[in-house]
C-alpha positions as CSV (number, residue, x, y, z in Angstrom):
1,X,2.8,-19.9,10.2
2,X,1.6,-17.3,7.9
3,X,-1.9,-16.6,6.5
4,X,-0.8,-17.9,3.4
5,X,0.0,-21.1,5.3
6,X,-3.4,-21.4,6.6
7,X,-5.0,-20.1,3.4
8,X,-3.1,-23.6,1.9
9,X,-4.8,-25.5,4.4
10,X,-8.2,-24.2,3.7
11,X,-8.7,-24.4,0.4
12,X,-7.1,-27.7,-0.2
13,X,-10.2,-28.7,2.5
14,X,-12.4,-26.6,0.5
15,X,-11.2,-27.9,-3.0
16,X,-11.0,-31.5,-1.4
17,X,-14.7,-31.4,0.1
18,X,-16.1,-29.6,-3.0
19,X,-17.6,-26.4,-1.3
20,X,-18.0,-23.4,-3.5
21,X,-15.5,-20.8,-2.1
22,X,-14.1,-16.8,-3.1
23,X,-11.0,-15.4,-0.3
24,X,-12.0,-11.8,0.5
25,X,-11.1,-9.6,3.3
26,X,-7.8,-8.0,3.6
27,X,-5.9,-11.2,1.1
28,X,-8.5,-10.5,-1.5
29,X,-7.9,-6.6,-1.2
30,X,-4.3,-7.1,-1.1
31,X,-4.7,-8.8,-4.0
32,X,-6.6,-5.8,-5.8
33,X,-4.8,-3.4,-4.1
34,X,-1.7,-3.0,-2.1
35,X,-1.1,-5.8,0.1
36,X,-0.9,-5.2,4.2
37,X,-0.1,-7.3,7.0
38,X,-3.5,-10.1,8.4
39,X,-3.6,-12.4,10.1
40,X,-6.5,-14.2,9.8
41,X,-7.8,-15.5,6.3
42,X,-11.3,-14.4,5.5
43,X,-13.5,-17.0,2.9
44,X,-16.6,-17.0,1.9
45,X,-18.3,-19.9,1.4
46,X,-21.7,-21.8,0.1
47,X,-22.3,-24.6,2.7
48,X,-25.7,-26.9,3.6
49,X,-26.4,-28.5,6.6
50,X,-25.5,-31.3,4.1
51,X,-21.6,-30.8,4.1
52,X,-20.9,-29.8,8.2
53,X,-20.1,-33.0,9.2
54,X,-17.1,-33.4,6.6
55,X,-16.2,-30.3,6.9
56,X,-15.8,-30.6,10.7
57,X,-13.9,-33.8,10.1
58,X,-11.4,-32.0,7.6
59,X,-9.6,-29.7,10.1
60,X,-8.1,-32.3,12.6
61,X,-8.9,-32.0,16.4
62,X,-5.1,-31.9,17.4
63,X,-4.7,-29.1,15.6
64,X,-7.7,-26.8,15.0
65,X,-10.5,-26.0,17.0
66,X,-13.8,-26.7,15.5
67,X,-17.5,-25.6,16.9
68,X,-19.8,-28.1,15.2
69,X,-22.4,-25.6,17.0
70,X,-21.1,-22.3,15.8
71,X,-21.2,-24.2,12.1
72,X,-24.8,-25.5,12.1
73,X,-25.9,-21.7,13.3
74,X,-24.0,-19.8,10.6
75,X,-25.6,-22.5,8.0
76,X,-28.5,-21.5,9.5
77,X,-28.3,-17.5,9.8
78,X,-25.9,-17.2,6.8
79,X,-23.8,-16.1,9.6
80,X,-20.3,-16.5,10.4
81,X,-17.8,-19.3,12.1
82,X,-14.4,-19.7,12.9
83,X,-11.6,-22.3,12.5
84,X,-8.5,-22.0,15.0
85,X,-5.2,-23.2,14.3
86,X,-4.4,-24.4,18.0
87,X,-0.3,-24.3,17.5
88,X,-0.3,-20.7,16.3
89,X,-3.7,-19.3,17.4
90,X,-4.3,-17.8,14.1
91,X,-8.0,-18.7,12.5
92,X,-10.0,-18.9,9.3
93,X,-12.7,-16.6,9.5
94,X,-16.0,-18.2,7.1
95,X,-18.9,-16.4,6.4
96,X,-21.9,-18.6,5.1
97,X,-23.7,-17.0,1.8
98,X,-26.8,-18.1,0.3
99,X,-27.6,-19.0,-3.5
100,X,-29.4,-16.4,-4.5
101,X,-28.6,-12.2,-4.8
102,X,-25.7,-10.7,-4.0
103,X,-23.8,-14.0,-3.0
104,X,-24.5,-16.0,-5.8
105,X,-23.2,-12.7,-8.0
106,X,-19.8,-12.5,-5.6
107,X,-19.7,-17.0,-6.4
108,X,-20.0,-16.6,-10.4
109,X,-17.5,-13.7,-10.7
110,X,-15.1,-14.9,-8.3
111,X,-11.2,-15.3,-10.1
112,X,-8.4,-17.8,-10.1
113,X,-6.0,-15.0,-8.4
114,X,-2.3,-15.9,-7.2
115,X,-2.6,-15.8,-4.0
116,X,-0.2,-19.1,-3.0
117,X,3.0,-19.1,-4.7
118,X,2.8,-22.7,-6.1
119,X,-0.8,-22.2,-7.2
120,X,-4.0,-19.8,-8.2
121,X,-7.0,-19.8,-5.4
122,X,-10.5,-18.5,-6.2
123,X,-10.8,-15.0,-5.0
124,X,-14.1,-12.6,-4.9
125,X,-13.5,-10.1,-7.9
126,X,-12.1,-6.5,-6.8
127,X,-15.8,-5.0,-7.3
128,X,-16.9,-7.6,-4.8
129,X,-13.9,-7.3,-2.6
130,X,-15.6,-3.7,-2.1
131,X,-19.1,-4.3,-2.1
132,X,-18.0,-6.8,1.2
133,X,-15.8,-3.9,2.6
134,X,-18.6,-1.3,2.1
135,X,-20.5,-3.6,4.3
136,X,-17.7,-4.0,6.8
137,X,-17.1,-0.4,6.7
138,X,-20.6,0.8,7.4
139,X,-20.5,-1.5,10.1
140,X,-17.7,-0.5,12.0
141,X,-16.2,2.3,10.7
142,X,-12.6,1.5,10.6
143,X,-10.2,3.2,8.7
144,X,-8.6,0.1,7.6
145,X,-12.0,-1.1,5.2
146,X,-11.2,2.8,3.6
147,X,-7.4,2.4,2.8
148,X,-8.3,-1.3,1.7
149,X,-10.9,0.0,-1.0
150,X,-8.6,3.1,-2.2
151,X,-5.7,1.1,-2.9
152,X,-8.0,-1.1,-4.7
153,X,-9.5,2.0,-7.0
154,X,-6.0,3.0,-7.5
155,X,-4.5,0.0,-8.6
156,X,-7.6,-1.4,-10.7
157,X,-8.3,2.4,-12.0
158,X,-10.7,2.1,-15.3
159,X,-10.6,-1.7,-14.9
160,X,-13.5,-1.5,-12.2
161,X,-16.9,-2.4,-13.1
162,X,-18.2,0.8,-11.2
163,X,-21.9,0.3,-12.9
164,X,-22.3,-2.7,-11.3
165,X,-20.9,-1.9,-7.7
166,X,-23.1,1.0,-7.8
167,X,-25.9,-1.2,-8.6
168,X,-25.0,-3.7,-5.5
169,X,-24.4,-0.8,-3.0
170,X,-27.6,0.6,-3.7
171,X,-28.9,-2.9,-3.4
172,X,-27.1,-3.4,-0.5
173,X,-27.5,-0.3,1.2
174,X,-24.3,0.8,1.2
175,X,-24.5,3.8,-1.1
176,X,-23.8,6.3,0.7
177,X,-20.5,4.4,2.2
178,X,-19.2,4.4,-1.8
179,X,-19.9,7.8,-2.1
180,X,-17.9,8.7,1.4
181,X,-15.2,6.7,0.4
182,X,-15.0,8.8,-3.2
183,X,-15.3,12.2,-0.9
184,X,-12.3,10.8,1.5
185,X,-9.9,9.9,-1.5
186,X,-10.5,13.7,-3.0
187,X,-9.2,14.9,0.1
188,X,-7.0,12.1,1.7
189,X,-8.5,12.2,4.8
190,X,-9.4,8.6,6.2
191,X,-9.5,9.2,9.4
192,X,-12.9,7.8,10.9
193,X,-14.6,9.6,14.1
């Protein structure tokens, strides 16, 4: 199966079980930006201790593997779960947001993007896609976050809201990462040390 396959599967669960929902990670950025090979699916998501239950019950047991643990402690932490697709071993990758902030920014300017062939999905906006790959970035440091978020200014050139990523990065703390990543495309270099 491909991500897109799994993507499918995920938000017809989302749509089905009303959860608020934007695809980031590298099918957002591709989206943006010049598509590469995943394969995982990356979604964020607005969940309450409220919706676990059904949303365990949605993936089926004989095919995905489902921690109702590792879902009741990303609720809690606005942390992170996974969803495994037992036949192919590839997984869905959630990341719990709150309402307020940042994610409930990312929620409201999330965009029906054609990311299925048969039908539009709600993906975080390209100034979001790289506020959340800032983050990565800083994090880890791979290259991969850098080459995502240059194909993304080159694609979406004077189309970026750069005022309000700016804003968020700052907010964020992530500055400094925007302004590397500016300094990298000048000279081409994104190699990471």
């Amino acid at each position: 199966m491909e991500p897109t396959g799994l993507l499918r599967i995920a938000v017809e669960v989302l749509d089905r079980i009303r959860v608020p929902y934007a695809v980031v990670g590298s099918l957002a950025s591709g989206a943006w930006g010049e598509p590469r090979v995943t394969l995982d699916v990356d979604i964020v998501i607005q969940l309450t201790q409220i919706d676990v239950a059904v949303l365990c019950a949605a993936f089926p047991e004989e095919e995905f593997y489902v921690s109702r643990s590792a879902i009741d402690e990303a609720v809690r932490t606005q942390g992170q779960f996974n969803v495994l697709q037992l036949t192919t071993g590839m997984k869905i990758d959630f990341m719990v947001i709150g309402f307020e902030g940042w994610p409930a920014e990312q929620m409201r300017r999330r965009r029906p993007t054609r990311l299925l062939e048969e039908r539009e999905v709600l993906a975080a906006s390209p100034e979001d896609v790289i506020l959340g790959k800032l983050i990565y970035f800083k994090e880890g440091r791979s290259p991969k976050h850098l080459r995502d978020m240059a194909s993304i200014l080159n694609e979406r050139k004077d189309r970026l809201d750069s005022d309000y990523i700016v804003r968020w990065a700052t907010t964020l703390g992530v500055l400094a990462e925007w302004e590397e990543l500016h300094q990298r495309m000048a000279t081409g270099d994104f190699t990471v040390v």
